[in-house]
RONU-249086 format. One record per residue (C-alpha): x, y, z. Coordinates in steps of 0.5 Angstrom, whole numbers, plus 500, padded with zeros to 3 digits. Example, Ala and Ser with C-alpha at 12.3 -4.5 7.8 and 13.67 -1.06 7.14 Angstrom:
BEGIN
525491516/527498514/
//
This chain:
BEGIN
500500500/502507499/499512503/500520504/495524509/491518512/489517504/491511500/494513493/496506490/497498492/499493489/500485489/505480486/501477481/505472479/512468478/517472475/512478475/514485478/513484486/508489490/512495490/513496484/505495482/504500488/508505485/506504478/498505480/499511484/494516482/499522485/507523485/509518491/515523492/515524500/509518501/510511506/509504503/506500508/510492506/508486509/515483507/521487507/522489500/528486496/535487494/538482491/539481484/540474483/532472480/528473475/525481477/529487479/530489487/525493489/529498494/532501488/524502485/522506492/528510493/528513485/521514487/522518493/518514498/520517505/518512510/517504509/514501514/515493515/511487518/516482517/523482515/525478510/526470511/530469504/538469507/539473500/536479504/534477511/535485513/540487507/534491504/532495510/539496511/539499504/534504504/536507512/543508507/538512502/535516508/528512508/525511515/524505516/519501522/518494523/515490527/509492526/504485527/510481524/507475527/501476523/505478516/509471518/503468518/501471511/507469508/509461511/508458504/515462503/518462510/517453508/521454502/526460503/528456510/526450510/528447503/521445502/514446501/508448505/504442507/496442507/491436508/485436506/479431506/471431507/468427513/461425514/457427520/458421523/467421522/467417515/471419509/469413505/463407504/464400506/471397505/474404503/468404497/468411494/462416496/460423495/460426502/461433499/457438496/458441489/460448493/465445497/468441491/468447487/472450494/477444493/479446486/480453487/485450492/488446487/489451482/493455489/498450490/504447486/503439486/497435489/500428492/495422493/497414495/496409490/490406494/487413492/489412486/486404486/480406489/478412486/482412479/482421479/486425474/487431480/486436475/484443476/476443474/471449473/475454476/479460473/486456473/491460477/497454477/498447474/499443480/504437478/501429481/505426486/503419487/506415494/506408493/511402497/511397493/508400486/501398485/499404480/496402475/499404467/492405465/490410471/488416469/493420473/499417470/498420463/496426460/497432463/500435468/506431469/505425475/512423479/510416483/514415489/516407491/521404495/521399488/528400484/529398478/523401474/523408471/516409469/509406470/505409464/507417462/509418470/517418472/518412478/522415484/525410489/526414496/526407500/528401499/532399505/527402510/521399506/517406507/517412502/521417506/516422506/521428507/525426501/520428496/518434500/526434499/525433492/520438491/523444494/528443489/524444483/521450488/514448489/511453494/505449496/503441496/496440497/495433500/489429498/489423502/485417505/485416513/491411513/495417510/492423513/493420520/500418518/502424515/498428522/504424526/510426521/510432524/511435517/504438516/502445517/495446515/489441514/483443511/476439514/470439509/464436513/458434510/451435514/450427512/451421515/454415511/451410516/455404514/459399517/468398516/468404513/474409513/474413519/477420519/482422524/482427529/485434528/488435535/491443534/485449535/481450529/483458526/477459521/470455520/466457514/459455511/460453504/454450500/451446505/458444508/462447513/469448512/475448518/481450517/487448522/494449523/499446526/502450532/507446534/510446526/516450525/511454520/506457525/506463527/500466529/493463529/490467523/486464517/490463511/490468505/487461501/481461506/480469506/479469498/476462497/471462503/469468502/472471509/
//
C-alpha cells in the first residue's frame, strides 16, 4: 500500500511467478507523484539480483518513497534485512514489527521454501457427519456437495503439486486435474506408492499435468506416462521428507494433499503438515467397515458455511511454519471471508 495523509494513493500484489513484485505494481498504480509517500510492505522489500524480476528497493528509492513500514523482514538468507538496510542507506525511515507475526502467517508457504527446503503442506479431505470418509470396505462415495467440490478445486489450482496414495488411485481412478474454476496454476501429480501397484492405464499417470510416482521398488523408471522415483527401498516405507525434498528442489511452493484415512493420520503424526482443511457433510453414511476420519488435535482458526457443507480450517502449532492462528489467504479468498 502506498498512502499520503491517511489517503491510500496506490497498492499492488504479486500477480505471479516471474512478475513484478507488489512494490513495483503499487507504485505504478498511484493515482498521484508518490514522492514523499510511505509504503506499507507485508515483507521487507528486496535487493537481491539473482532471480527473475528486478529488486525493489531501488524502485522505492527513485521513486522518492520516505517511509517503509515493514510487517515481517524477509526469510530468504538472500535479503534477510539486507533491504531494510539499504533503503535506511538511502534516507528511507524504516518501522518494522508492526503485526509481524501476523504478516508471517500470511507468507508460511514462503517461509517453507526459503527456510526449510520444501513446500507448505496442506491436508484436505471430506467426512460425513458420522466421521467417515468413505463406504464399506473403502468404496467410494460422494460425501461433499457441488459448492465444496468447487471450493476444492480453486484449492488445487493454488497450489504446486497434488499427492495421493495408490490406494486412492486404485480406488477411485481420479485424473486430479483442476476443473470448473479459472485455473491459476497446473499442479504436478504425485502418487505415494510402496510396492508400486499404480495401474499403467489409471488416468493420472498419463496425459497432462505430468505425474511422478514414488516407491521403494527400484528397477523401473515409468508406469505408463508417469516417472517412478524410489526413495526407500531399504527401510520399506517411502520416505515422506524425501519428496518434499524433492519438491522443494523444483521449487514448489504448496503441496496439497488428498489422502485416505491410513495416509491423513500417517502424515498428521509426520510432523511435516502444516494446514488441514476438513469439509464436513451434513450427511450420514451409515455404513458398516468403513473408513473413519482421523481426529485433527490442533485448534480449529476458521470455519466456514460452503454450500451445505462446513469448511475447517487447522494449523498445526507445533510446526515450524505456525506463527499465529490466522486463516490463511486460500481460505479468506476462497471461502469467502
Amino acid at each position: 500500500i502506498i498512502h499520503r495523509d491517511g489517503r491510500v494513493i496506490g497498492r499492488g500484489h504479486h500477480r505471479r511467478f516471474g512478475g513484478p513484485h507488489a512494490e513495483p505494481n503499487a507504485l505504478s498504480d498511484c493515482r498521484e507523484d508518490p514522492r514523499g509517500a510511505s509504503a506499507v510492505v507485508t515483507l521487507e522489500p528486496c535487493c537481491h539480483t539473482n532471480k527473475k524480476t528486478p529488486p525493489c528497493v531501488p524502485a522505492l528509492v527513485n521513486a522518492g518513497i520516505r517511509r517503509v513500514v515493514v510487517g515481517q523482514v524477509d526469510p530468504n538468507p538472500s535479503v534477510c534485512g539486507k533491504g531494510i538496510a539499504q533503503l535506511r542507506e538511502a534516507g528511507v525511515e524504516i518501522i518494522t514489527g508492526v503485526l509481524d507475526k501476523r504478516c508471517a502467517q500470511l507468507n508460511a508457504a514462503f517461509y517453507a521454501l526459503t527456510r526449510l527446503a520444501r513446500p507448505y503442506v496442506t491436508l484436505k479431505w471430506a467426512q460425513s457427519a458420522d466421521g467417515l470418509m468413505g463406504g464399506s470396505g473403502n468404496a467410494p462415495r460422494r460425501i461433499s456437495g457441488p459448492a465444496s467440490s468447487r471450493l476444492v478445486h480453486m484449492l488445487r489450482t493454488r497450489c504446486d503439486a497434488i499427492l495421493v496414495s495408490s490406494d486412492t488411485v486404485i480406488a477411485d481412478d481420479p485424473s486430479l486435474t483442476v476443473r470448473d474454476v479459472p485455473v491459476k496454476r497446473t499442479p504436478i501429480r504425485i502418487v505415494l506408492d510402496t510396492h508400486l501397484r499404480t495401474p499403467a492405464d489409471a488416468k493420472m499417470v498419463n496425459g497432462q499435468p505430468e505425474t511422478h510416482i514414488f516407491t521403494c521398488r527400484s528397477g523401473i523408471d515409468r508406469v505408463g506416462e508417469a516417472q517412478v522415483h524410489c526413495v526407500g527401498e531399504r527401510s520399506g516405507h517411502v520416505d515422506f521428507s524425501a519428496v518434499l525434498q524433492w519438491l522443494g528442489e523444483r521449487k514448489c511452493t504448496h503441496l496439497l494433499v488428498e489422502p485416505g484415512p491410513l495416509l491423513a493420520a500417517a502424515l498428521l503424526d509426520s510432523g511435516y503438515v502444516d494446514r488441514v482443511w476438513v469439509i464436513r457433510s451434513p450427511g450420514k453414511l451409515d455404513e458398516n467397515d468403513a473408513p473413519v476420519a482421523p481426529e485433527v488435535n490442533w485448534p480449529a482458526v476458521a470455519s466456514r458455511q460452503v454450500g451445505e457443507d462446513t469448511v475447517t480450517e487447522y494449523l498445526n502449532p507445533y510446526g515450524p511454519c505456525f506463527f499465529a492462528p490466522e486463516p490463511s489467504p486460500e481460505f479468506m479468498l476462497d471461502c469467502g471471508q
